[in-house]
Each structure stands twice: as C-alpha cells, then as structure tokens.
C-alpha positions as CSV (number, residue, x, y, z in Angstrom):
1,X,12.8,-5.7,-17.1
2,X,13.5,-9.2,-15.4
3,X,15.7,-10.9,-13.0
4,X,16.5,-9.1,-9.3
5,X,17.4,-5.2,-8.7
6,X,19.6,-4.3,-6.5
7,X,19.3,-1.3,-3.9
8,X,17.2,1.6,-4.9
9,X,15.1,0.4,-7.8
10,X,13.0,3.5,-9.2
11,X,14.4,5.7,-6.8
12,X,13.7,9.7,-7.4
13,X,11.4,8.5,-10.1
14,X,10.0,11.3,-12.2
15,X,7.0,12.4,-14.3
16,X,6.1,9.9,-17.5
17,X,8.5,7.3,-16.1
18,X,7.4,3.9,-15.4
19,X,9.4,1.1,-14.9
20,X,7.8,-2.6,-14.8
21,X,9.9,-5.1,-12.9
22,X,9.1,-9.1,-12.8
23,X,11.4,-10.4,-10.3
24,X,12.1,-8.9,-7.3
25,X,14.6,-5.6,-5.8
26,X,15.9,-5.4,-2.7
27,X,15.7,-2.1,-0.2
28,X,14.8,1.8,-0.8
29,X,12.7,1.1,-3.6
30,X,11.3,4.4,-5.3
31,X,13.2,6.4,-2.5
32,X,11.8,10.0,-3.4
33,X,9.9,8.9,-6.1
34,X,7.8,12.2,-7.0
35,X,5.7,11.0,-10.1
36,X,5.6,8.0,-12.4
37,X,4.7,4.4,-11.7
38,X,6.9,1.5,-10.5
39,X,5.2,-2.0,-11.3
40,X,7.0,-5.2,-9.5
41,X,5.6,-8.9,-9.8
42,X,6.6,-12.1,-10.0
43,X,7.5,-14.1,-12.7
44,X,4.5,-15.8,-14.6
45,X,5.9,-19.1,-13.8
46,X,6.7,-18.9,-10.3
47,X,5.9,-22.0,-8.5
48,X,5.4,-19.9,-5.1
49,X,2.6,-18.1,-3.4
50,X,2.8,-14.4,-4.4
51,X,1.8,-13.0,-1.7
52,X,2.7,-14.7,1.2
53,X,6.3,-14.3,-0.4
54,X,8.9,-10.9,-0.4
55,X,9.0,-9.2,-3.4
56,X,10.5,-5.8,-2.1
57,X,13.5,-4.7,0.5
58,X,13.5,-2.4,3.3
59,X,12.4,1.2,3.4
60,X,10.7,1.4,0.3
61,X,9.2,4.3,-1.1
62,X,11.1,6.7,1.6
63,X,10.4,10.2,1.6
64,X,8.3,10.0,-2.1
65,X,6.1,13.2,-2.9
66,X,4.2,11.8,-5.4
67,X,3.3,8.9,-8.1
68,X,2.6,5.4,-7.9
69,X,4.2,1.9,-6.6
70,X,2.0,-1.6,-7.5
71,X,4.4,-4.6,-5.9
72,X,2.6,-8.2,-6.3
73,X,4.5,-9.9,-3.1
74,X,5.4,-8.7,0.5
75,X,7.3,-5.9,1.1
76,X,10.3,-5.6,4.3
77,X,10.3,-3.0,7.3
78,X,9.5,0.8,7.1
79,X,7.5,0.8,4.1
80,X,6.7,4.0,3.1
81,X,8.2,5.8,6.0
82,X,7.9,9.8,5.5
83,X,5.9,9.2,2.3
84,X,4.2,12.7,1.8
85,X,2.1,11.8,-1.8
86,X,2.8,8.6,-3.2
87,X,-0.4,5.7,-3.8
88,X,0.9,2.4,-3.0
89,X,-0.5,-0.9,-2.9
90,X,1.7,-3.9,-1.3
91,X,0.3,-7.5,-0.4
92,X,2.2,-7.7,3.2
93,X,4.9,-5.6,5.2
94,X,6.8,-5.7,7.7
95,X,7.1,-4.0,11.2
96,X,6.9,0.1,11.2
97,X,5.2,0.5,7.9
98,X,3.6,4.1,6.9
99,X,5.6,4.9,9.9
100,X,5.9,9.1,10.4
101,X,3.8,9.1,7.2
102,X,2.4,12.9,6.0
103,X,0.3,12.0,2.7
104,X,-0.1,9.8,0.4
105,X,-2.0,6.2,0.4
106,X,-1.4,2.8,1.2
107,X,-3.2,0.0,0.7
108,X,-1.8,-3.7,2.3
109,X,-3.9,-6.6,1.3
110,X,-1.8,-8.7,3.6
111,X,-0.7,-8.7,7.2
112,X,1.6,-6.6,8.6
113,X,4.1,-6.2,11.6
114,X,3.8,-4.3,14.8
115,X,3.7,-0.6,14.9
116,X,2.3,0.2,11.8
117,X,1.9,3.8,11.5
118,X,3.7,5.3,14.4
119,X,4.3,8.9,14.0
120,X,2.0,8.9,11.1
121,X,0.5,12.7,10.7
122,X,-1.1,13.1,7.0
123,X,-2.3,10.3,4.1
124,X,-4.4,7.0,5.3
125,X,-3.9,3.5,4.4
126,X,-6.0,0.4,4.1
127,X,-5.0,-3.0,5.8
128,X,-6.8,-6.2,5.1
129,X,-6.9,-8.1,8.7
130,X,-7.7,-11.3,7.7
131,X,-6.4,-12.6,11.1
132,X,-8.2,-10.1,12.8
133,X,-5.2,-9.0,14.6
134,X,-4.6,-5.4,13.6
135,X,-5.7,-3.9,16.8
136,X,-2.7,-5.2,18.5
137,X,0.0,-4.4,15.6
138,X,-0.7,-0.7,15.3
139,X,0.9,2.1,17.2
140,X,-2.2,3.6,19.2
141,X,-0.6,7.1,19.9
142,X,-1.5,9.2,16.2
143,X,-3.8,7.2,14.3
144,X,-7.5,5.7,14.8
145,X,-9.1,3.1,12.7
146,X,-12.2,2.5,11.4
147,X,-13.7,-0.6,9.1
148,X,-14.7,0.1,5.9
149,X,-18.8,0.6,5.9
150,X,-21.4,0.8,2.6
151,X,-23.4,3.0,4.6
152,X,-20.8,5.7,6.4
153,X,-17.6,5.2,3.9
154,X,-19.1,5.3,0.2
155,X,-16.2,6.9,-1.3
156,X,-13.4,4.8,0.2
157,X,-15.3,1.7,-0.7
158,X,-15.2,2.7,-4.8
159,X,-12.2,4.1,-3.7
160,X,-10.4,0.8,-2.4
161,X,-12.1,-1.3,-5.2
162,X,-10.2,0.8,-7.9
163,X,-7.1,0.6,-6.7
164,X,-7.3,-3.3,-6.1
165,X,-8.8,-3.6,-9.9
166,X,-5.5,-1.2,-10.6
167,X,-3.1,-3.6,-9.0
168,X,-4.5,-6.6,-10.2
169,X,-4.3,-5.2,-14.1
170,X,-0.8,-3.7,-13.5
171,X,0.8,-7.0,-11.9
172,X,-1.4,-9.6,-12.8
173,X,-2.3,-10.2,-9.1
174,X,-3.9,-13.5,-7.9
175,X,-4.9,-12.2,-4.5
176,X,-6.4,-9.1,-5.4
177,X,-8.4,-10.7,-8.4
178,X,-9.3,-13.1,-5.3
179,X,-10.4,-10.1,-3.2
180,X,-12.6,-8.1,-5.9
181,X,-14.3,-11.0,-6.8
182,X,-15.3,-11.2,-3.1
183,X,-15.1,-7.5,-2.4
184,X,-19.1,-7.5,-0.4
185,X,-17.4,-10.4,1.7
186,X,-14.1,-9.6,2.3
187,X,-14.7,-5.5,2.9
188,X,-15.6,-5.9,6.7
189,X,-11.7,-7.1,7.0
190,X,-10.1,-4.0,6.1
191,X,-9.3,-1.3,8.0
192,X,-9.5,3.0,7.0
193,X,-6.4,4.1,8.8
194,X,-6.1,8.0,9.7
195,X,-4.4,10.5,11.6
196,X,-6.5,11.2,14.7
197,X,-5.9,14.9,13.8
198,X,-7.8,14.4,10.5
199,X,-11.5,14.7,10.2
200,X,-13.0,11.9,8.7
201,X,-15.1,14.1,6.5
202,X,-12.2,15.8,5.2
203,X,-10.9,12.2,4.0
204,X,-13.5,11.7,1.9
205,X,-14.3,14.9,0.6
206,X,-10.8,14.8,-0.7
207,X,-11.2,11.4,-2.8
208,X,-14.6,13.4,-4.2
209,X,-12.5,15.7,-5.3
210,X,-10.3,13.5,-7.0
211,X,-12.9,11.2,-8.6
C-alpha cells in the first residue's frame, strides 16, 4: 500500500495477515493486533531523515496480544500502552511509551519522551540512549534498567541484533543497518528495560526458550 492511513491502520490484525505500508498512518495503529505483521516505512525517495521524522500517530499498538509491528520513523505518545504480546520495533516515541505494559517487546532505536514505562508490569523493551539521557526520562516507580553486557546478557545481545537485522530487511532501515554495522560499538547505549518484579534470569531463560 502507499500514500497516508488514516486512524487505526492494522488494527485487531489477525493470524497470516500482514500489511506493508510506505507512507505514513496516523493514531491506534495495530490497536489489538493479536498476530500478523504490520510493516510501515517511508517512501524510497523521501528527501528526509527517517528516523528523526514521525511515521506513526498516537497510541499505537494499544492493548495488542500478540504479532509483530516494524515502523521505519518515530512514533507519537503512548506507544504500546497495555501491550500484553506484541514485538515492536520503532526508531523514536514520544512521552509515556510501554506505559502499563504486561508483555510483549519493544525495541526504540531512538530517543524517547519522559515517563517511559510507567505502570509497566510484564514484557521488556530496549532503548538506544544515544544522548545518554534515559535515566531521567523513565518512570522510576516499576521498572529498573540495566545496559546490555557480552558477558552477563548473551541472549538479549543475539537477541537485540535479530530483531534490528529484522527491521532493517522488513523496512529497508538506514539507521538500523547503521547500528548493526556498529553493533560492538553502539551496544553499551542501549538499555534492557524490566519490570522490577521480574527476575532477570527469568528474562533470558524465556528468549532460550524461544530461540
């Protein structure tokens, strides 16, 4: 598809859908997506910087139990607020993201806004802080962070990589391309964000599992 969806793009998405977008869509996309993928870049011959630049709405992926969501550009406020099993990889957001978040993962290879993760219970995300800023954007109360080590985080490291080399073949990412290419260098900027109620252990014998 091309040219600019309106609200709800994707939304209640199912098993064996997937819907590629190049253009942009404006708020709740994939609310209560449950399976499927939703792919959303730019156009090839955008004149613009990808990922310093919107490419989603507001309140996107709200309440989704399950499948997949690749957008190429920033998303808006609330992303992925209540998701409980979706995989989700933006390149910015807004303020509140993964906010009161019970599974699932994110990934944001961008900045974000403040309060990222409040009331977040169950999932984890990953959040490049390439200003090294992060600390003071995201709500303290539920969730700890940790960076990303070779020696202590194996599993998230293959597991990060794989869903940057995902995102870059799904919407022809600049940035993430950028990133992997980089990937010993640039790991020490991202962050493992959890639920203080959830073991770290338990994190990563669950992406074993999944391997």
């Amino acid at each position: 598809m091309l040219g600019t969806a309106g609200q709800s793009f994707g939304a209640w998405n199912v098993k064996g859908l997937h819907l590629t977008l190049e253009g942009d869509a404006n708020d709740y996309v994939a609310k209560g997506m449950t399976a499927g993928r939703i792919v959303i870049r730019h156009p090839e011959r955008a004149t613009y910087v990808a990922r310093d630049t919107a490419i989603i709405g507001n309140t996107c992926l709200y309440g989704a139990t399950g499948g997949e969501l690749f957008a190429a550009g920033r998303a808006g406020e609330r992303f992925a607020v209540r998701n409980s099993g979706a995989t989700a990889v933006i390149e910015g957001a807004g303020d509140h993201c993964c906010e009161y978040m019970t599974g699932g993962v994110v990934a944001v290879i961008g900045d974000v806004g403040v309060n990222f993760g409040a009331g977040m219970t169950g999932g984890f995300a990953y959040v490049l802080d390439i200003e090294r800023d992060f600390v003071d954007r995201y709500n303290h109360e539920l969730i700890d962070i940790h960076r990303i080590s070779p020696e202590t985080m194996e599993s998230h490291l293959h597991h990060l990589r794989r869903l940057l080399s995902r995102h870059a073949e799904l919407t022809g990412s600049v940035w993430a391309g950028e990133i992997l290419e980089e990937y010993r260098d640039m790991l020490p900027r991202f962050w493992l964000v959890k639920p203080k109620a959830t073991e770290l252990g338990s994190l990563i014998t669950s992406l074993r599992q999944a391997a």
